[in-house]
C-alpha positions in Angstrom: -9.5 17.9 -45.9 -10.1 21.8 -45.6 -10.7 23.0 -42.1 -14.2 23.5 -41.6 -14.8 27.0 -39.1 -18.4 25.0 -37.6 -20.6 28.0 -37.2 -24.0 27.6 -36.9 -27.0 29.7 -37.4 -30.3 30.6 -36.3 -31.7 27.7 -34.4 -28.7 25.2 -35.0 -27.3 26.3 -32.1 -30.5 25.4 -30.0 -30.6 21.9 -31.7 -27.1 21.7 -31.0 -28.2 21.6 -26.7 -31.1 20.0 -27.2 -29.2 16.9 -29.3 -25.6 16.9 -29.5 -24.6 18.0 -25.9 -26.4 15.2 -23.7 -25.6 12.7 -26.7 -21.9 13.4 -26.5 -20.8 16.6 -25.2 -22.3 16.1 -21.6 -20.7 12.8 -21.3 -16.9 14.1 -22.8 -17.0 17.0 -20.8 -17.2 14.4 -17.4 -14.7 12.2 -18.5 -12.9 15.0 -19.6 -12.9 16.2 -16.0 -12.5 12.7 -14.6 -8.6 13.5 -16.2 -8.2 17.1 -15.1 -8.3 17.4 -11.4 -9.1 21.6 -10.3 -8.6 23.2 -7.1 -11.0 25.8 -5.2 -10.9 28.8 -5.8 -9.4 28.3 -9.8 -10.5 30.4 -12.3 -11.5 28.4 -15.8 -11.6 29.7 -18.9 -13.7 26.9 -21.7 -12.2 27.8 -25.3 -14.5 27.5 -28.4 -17.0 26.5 -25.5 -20.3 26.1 -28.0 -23.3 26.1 -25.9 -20.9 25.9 -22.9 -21.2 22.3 -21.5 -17.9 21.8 -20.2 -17.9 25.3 -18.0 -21.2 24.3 -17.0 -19.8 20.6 -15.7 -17.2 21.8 -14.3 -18.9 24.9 -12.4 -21.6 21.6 -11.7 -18.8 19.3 -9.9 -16.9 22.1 -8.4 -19.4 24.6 -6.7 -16.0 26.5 -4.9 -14.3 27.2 -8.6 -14.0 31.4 -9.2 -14.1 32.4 -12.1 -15.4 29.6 -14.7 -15.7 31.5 -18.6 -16.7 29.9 -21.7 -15.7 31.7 -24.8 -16.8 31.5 -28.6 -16.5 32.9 -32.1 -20.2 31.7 -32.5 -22.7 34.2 -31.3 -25.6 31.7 -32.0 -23.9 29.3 -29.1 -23.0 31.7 -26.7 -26.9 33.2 -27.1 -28.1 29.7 -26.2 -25.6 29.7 -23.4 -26.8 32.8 -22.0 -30.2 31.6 -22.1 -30.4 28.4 -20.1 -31.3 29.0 -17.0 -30.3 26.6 -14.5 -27.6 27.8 -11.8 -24.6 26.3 -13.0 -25.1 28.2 -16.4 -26.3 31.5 -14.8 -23.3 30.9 -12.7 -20.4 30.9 -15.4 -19.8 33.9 -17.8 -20.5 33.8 -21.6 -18.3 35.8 -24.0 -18.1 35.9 -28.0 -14.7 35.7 -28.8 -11.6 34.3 -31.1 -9.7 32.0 -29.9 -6.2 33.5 -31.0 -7.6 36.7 -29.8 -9.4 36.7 -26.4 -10.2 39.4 -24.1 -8.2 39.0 -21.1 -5.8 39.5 -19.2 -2.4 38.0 -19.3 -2.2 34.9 -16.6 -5.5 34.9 -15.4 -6.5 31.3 -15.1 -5.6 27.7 -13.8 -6.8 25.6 -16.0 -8.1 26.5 -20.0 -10.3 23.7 -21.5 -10.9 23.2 -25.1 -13.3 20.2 -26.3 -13.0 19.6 -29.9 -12.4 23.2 -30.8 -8.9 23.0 -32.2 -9.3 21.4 -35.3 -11.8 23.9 -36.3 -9.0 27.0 -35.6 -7.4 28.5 -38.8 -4.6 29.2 -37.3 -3.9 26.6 -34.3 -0.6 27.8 -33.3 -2.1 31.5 -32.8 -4.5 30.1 -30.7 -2.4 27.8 -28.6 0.1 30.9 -28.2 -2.8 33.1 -26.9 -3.9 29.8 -24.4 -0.5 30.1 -22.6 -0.6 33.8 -22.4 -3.9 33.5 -20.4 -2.5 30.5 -18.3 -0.9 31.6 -14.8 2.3 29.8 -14.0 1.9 26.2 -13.0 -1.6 26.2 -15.0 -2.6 23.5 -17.7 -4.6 23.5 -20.7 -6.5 20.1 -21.7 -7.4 19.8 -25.2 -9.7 16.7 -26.7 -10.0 16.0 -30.6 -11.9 13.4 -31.9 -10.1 10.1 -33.5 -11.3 8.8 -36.6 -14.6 9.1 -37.4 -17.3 6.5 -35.5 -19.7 4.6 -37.3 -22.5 6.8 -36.9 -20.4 9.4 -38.9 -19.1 7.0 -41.7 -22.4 5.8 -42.3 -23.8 9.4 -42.8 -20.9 10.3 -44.8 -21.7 7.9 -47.2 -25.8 8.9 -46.9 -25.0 12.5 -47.6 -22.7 11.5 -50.4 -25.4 9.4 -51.9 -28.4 11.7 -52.1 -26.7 15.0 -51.4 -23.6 15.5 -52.8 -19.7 14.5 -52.5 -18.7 17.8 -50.9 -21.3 17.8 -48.1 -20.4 14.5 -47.0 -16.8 15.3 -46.8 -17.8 18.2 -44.8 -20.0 16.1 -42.1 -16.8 14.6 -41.8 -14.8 17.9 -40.5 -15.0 17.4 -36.7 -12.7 14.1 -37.6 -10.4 15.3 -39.9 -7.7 16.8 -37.7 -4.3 16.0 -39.5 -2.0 16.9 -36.5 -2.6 14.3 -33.6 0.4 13.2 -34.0 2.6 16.5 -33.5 0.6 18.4 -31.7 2.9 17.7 -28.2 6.0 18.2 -30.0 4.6 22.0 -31.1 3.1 22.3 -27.6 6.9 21.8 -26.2 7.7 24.3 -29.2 5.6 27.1 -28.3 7.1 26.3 -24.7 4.8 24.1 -22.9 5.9 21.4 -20.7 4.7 18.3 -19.2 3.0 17.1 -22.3 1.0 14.2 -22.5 -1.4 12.6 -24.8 -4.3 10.2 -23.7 -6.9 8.3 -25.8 -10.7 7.1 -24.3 -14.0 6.6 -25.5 -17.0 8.1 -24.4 -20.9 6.5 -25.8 -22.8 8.4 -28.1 -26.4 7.7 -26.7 -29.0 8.2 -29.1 -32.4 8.2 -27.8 -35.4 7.5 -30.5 -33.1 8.0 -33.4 -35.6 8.2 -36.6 -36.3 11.4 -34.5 -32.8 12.3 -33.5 -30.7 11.9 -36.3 -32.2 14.3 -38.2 -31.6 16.9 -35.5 -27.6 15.7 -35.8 -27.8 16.6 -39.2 -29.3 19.8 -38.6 -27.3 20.9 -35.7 -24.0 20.5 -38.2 -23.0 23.1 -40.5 -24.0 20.4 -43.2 -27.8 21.0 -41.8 -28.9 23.5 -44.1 -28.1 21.8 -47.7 -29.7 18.6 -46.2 -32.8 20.5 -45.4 -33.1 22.1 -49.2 -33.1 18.7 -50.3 -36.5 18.0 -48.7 -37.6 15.8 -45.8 -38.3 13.0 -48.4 -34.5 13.1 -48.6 -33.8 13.7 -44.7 -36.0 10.2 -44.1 -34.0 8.6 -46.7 -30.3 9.6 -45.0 -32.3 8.0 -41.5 -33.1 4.7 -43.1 -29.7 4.1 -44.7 -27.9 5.1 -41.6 -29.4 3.2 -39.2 -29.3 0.3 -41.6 -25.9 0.6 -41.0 -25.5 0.5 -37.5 -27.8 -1.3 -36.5 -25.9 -3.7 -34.7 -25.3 -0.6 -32.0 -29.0 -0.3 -31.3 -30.2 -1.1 -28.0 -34.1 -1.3 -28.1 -34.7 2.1 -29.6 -31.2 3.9 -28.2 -28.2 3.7 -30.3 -25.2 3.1 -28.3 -21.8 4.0 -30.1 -18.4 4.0 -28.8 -16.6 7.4 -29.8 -12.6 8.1 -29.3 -11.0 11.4 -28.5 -7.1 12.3 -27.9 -7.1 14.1 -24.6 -4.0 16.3 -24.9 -2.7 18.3 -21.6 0.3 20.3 -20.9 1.5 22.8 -17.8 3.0 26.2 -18.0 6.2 26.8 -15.9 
């Protein structure tokens, strides 16, 4: 599978918020943090950020952080970022920026985040190289990448394939089709990381009122705009046949689906 860049426009990005992070983000970003211990006064730098959740969390849990950064090629999310307005948001700082190229300074944080950025990157290695030139010495980077696709995603794989096209539901796939898990530590060791080590956990996709909501996770995906051509006579078609298939995840009217990530971490000397 081609790597898929995941940019959104316009109000995808919005969506993306209002849906995607408290059905999955929000909740990987904790557990992410449950694994990744931080210190006051550490500066943190959240790579391919989106709409920022995990800079947010961790500016949440850890009030006596300094610096806390989330960066991303995606104007769209780091507009929405800008604009929410509680404290922990107003309280990080929002940059548009590549990932193999980022506008700091060498060695200037602790502890560099990415959360389900990497698979997107056309050129990981780049980007990875340009993580440890930002990391100070003793610093870490923690990098999570989803496993195989959930059901949720299968099921509307095989919807978009059936009333869309082949293509689009290959691509709704993207965010799961990361070939490298399995070398990723030995080229983290390469580029001269140490201390690898690779963990695997699930975290719940919670759905709330999903006839409603899974047609805003198909339109805050890059798939989103060739779903909506085909007309919302299609859109409530893709609903029915995916919930059909998991149903037996629905609890009342909240889907509840497991979801596995690789949680990959590694230290600087």
């Amino acid at each position: 599978m081609s790597k898929d860049s995941f940019q959104l426009a316009g109000s995808a990005a919005t969506i993306y918020e209002e849906q995607k992070v408290p059905a999955i983000f929000a909740p990987l970003a904790e557990a992410t943090l449950d694994r990744i211990p931080l210190r006051e006064g550490e500066d943190v730098l959240d790579v391919a950020c989106g709409t920022g959740v995990l800079a947010r969390k961790a500016r949440e849990r850890y009030g006596n952080l300094g610096r806390v950064i989330g960066a991303d090629l995606n104007a769209g999310m780091i507009e929405t970022a800008q604009s929410l307005t509680d404290q922990h948001s107003k309280a990080c700082e929002w940059h548009v920026a590549d990932a193999s190229d980022m506008p700091f300074v060498d060695h200037s944080f602790a502890a560099i985040f990415c959360q389900q950025g990497l698979q997107f990157f056309p050129d990981e290695d780049a980007a990875l190289s340009e993580m440890k030139r930002l990391l100070r010495p003793g610093g870490k980077i923690a990098l999570s990448i989803w496993s195989k696709p959930p059901a949720l995603f299968a099921a509307l794989a095989t919807a978009l394939e059936r009333y869309i096209n082949e293509a689009i539901g290959k691509q709704s796939l993207a965010p799961f089709g990361y070939q490298g898990r399995e070398t990723l530590l030995t080229r983290l060791t390469a580029l001269g990381f140490i201390d690898t080590d690779r963990q695997e956990f699930a975290v719940d996709r919670v759905i709330h009122d999903p006839h409603n909501a899974i047609p805003k996770e198909i339109a805050a995906n890059p798939v989103g705009p060739a779903v909506a051509k085909a007309g919302e006579e299609t859109v409530r078609k893709i609903t029915e046949d995916v919930l059909d298939e998991v149903s037996q995840f629905l609890s009342g009217d909240t889907l509840i689906l497991p979801q596995y990530t690789h949680l990959y971490i590694a230290n600087v000397r």
